[in-house]
Every structure is written in C-alpha cells, then in structure tokens.
ZATIRO-836182 format. One record per residue (C-alpha): y, z, x; residue in one letter. Coordinates in steps of 0.1 Angstrom, whole numbers, padded with zeros to 4 digits, always signed. Example, Ala and Ser with C-alpha at 12.3 -4.5 7.8 and 13.67 -1.06 7.14 Angstrom:
2
-0045+0078+0123A;-0011+0071+0137S;
// end
This chain:
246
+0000+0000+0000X;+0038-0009+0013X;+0072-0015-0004X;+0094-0044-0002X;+0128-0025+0007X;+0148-0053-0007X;+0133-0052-0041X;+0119-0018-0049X;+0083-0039-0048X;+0054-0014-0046X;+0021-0036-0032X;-0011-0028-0044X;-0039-0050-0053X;-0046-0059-0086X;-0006-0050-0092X;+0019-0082-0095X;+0051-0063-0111X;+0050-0032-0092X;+0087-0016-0090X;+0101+0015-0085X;+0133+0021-0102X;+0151+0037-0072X;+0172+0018-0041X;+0194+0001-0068X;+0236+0008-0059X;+0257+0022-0087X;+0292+0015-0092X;+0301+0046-0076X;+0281+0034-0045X;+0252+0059-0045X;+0216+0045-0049X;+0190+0053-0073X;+0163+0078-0066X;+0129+0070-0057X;+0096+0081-0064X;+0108+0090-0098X;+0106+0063-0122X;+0081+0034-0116X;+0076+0003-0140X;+0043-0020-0137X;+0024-0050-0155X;-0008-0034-0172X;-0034-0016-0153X;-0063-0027-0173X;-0076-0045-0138X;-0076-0020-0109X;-0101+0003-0097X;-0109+0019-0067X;-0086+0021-0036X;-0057+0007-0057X;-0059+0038-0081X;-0065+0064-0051X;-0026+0043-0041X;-0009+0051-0074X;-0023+0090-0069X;-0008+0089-0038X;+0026+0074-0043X;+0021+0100-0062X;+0024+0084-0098X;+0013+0114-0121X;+0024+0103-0155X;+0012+0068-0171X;+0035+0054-0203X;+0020+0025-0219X;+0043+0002-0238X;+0021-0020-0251X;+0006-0015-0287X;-0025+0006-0297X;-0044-0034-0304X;-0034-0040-0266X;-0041-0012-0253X;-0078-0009-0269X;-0085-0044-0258X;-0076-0042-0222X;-0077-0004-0220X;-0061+0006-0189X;-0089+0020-0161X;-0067+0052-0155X;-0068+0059-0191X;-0098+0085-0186X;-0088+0097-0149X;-0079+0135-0148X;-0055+0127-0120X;-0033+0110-0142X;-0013+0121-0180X;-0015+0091-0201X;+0004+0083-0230X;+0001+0051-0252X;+0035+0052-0272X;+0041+0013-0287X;+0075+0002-0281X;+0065-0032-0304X;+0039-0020-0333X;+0027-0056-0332X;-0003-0071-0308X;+0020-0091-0288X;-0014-0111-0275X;-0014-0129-0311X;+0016-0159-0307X;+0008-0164-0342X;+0024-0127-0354X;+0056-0131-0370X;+0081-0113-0345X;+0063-0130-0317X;+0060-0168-0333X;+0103-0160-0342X;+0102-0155-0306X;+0091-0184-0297X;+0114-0207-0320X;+0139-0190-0303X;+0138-0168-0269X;+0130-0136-0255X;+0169-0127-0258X;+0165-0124-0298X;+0132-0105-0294X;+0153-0079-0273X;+0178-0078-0299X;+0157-0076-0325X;+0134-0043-0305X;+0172-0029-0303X;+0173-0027-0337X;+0142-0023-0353X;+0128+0000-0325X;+0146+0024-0322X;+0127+0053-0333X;+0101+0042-0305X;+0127+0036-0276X;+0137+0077-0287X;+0097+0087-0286X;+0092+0070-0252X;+0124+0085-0240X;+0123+0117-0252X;+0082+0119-0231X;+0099+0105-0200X;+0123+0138-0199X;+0094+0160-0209X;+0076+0155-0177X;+0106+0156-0157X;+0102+0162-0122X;+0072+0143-0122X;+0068+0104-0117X;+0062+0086-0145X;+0047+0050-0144X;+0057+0026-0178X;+0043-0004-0182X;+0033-0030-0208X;+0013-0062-0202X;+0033-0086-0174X;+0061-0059-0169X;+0088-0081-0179X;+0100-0072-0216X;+0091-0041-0231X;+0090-0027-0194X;+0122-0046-0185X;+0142-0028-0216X;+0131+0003-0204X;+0144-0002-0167X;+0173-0016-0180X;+0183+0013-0201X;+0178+0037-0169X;+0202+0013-0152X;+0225+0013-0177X;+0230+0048-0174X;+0236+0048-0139X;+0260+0024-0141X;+0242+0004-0117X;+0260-0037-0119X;+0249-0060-0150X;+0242-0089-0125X;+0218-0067-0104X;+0204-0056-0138X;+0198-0090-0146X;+0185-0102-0113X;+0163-0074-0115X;+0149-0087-0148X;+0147-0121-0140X;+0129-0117-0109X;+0098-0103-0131X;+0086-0137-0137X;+0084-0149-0094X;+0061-0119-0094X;+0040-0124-0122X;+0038-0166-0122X;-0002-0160-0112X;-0007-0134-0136X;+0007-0157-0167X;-0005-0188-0152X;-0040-0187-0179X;-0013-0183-0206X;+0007-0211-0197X;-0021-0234-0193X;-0039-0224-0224X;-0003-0228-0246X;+0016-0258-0260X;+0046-0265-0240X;+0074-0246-0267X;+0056-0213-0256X;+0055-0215-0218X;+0092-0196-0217X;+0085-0164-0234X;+0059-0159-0202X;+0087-0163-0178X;+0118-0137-0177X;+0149-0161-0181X;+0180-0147-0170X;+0197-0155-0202X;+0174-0133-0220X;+0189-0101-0207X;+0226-0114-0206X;+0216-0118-0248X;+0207-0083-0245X;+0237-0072-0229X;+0260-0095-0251X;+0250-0077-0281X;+0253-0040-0265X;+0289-0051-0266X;+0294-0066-0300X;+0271-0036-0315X;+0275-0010-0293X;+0310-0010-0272X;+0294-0025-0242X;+0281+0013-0239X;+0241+0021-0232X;+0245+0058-0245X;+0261+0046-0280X;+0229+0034-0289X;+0206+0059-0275X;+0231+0079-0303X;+0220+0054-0329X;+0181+0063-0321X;+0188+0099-0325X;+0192+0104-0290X;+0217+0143-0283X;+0246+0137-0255X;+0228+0164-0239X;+0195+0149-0233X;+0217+0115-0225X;+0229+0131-0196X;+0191+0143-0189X;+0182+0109-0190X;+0212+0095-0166X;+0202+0123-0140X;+0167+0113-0135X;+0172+0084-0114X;+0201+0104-0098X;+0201+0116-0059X;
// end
C-alpha cells in the first residue's frame, strides 16, 4: 500500500477510487486532515492482504452508500470482519445497477448533474442519517463508499469540502478525476450499454458545477444552509466542518 501525494490516492489492489479526504488547501490556506475521512469504489472484490491494508491505514469504520439491493448483491467482504464497524445507510433507496429504474433512466436522458440535484432534494433525510453516523464515531476513520466512488461517494466528499471551504474548482477537479481512476472498473458497463448511457459511468466535470449552480439558486451558495434544510443543528454543522480540520 502507498499514497499518491498529489491526489490523496490510497493504492491497494482490488481498490481503483481509493481517496483520503485530507491534503486538500482551504481558503484560509491550511490543508485537510488525514487519516480521517476516506472515500472508495465498493469493496465487494478484496480479500486478503488488501483488507489487512485498510486495517492498517487504519480504516475502522465502513459506510456504504449504495442501496440494501446493491449491497446484498455484491455484499462487501468486510461486511462480516470484526476489525471493522459496518453500516449500510442508502443514500439513493433505488438499485442503481437497474438503468431501467426511473430516477436512474431520468438520469440518463439527462446527466448526472440533475441526478445530484434531484438526491439534494429528495435525500435529504439520508444525507442527515449518514452524516449524523459519521460524527458518532468521531475520532475514528471512517471509509464511505458506494459502487465506482464517483456519485453518491462524490456528494459526500463534496459536502466535507464545502465545509472547509476548500476551492469549488479543486472540488470539481477532485470529482472529475473519479472517472481516470475508475475507466477499468466501468469498462464491462460501457461495453455492455448503448452509447446514450456510457456518460453516467464517467464523472463529467459539468456534473458537479450543476451541483454547485443549484447550491446557489437554492441555498445562497452556502453548504451549511442545506445541511439546515435536512434537519442538520448549527452545532453539529460545526462538528462536521472540524472533522477534516488540523
């Protein structure tokens, strides 16, 4: 196991979107902390060695994103492993594997942008439950990941960002660089989908600015306006900011 220093990239095999949310500057020119928050594509396909690498990072909390049909079908191998907490908290209550599935086929006639927009406001009772289990084991580091660790994971990351007042265009280079990372991973997708579908597997820079165009219009431009509208308190706001804080 190393880290690419310029990209908060974790290697491990079996692990293509591998990040820990540390090392990125803040408008007040700290840096994120490490070895706090860490965001991955599934980990339905390690075993072994790579495991024994997330233990000793030391990852010691696992949040899975991805819904309770996902997570049942490719059932993450740390699931069962004492070493680990696991929580399965869907942040989309729909099996994202099914194109056909109404959010998902919207998604496609349109882009992942809308999708975001739409989680933003139809989710928020789940952003507030993963949220809410992410400051409940504090002090420990937490792993969240869905399936590629682009979109539900990216949301996540973004929000943590957001907080810190880390720069929009690092937060959506950071996004976007999800899909150089997982282009192997997706590539059975791709090739197994019409044409039309082949851009909700990749992490499109546009996506996020969407995102972020509609935190303005609906929110003031102002990440801790809507953790307010999903029930989130000012005081564990501020809990939230100082996790990724030195």
């Amino acid at each position: 196991m190393h880290s690419e220093l310029d990209n908060q990239r974790i290697l491990i095999p079996g692990l293509y979107n591998l990040r820990d949310l540390g090392g990125m500057k803040t408008k007040d020119g700290s840096t994120t902390a490490s070895h706090r928050l860490v965001r991955s594509d599934a980990l339905d396909h390690i075993s072994g060695s790579s495991i024994d690498s997330l233990v000793s990072y030391p990852v010691e909390v696992v949040i899975d994103l991805r819904s309770e049909e996902e997570a049942s079908n490719h059932p993450d191998t740390i699931a069962s492993d004492p070493r680990f907490k696991y929580y399965n908290i869907p942040l989309l209550r729909i099996n994202a594997d099914d194109i056909n599935t109404g959010v998902i086929t919207d998604t496609i006639s349109t882009s992942l942008g809308h999708l975001y927009v739409w989680m933003f406001e139809n989710s928020k009772a789940y952003f507030a439950e993963v949220l809410r289990t992410i400051l409940k084991e504090k002090g420990k580091t937490v792993l969240f990941h869905c399936a590629h660790g682009k979109d539900r994971t990216g949301l996540i990351a973004a929000i943590f960002y957001l907080l810190c007042d880390v720069d929009r265009k690092a937060i959506i280079d950071n996004y976007a660089i999800s899909y150089t990372y997982v282009k192997e991973l997706v590539a059975p997708l791709i090739a197994s989908t019409p044409e039309n579908v082949h851009h909700i597997y990749r992490s499109d820079a546009s996506n996020m600015e969407r995102l972020l165009a509609h935190l303005d219009n609906a929110y003031q431009g102002d990440i801790r306006n809507f953790l307010s509208s999903c029930g989130i308190t000012g005081e564990e706001i501020s809990e939230l900011r100082s996790i990724l804080l030195p």
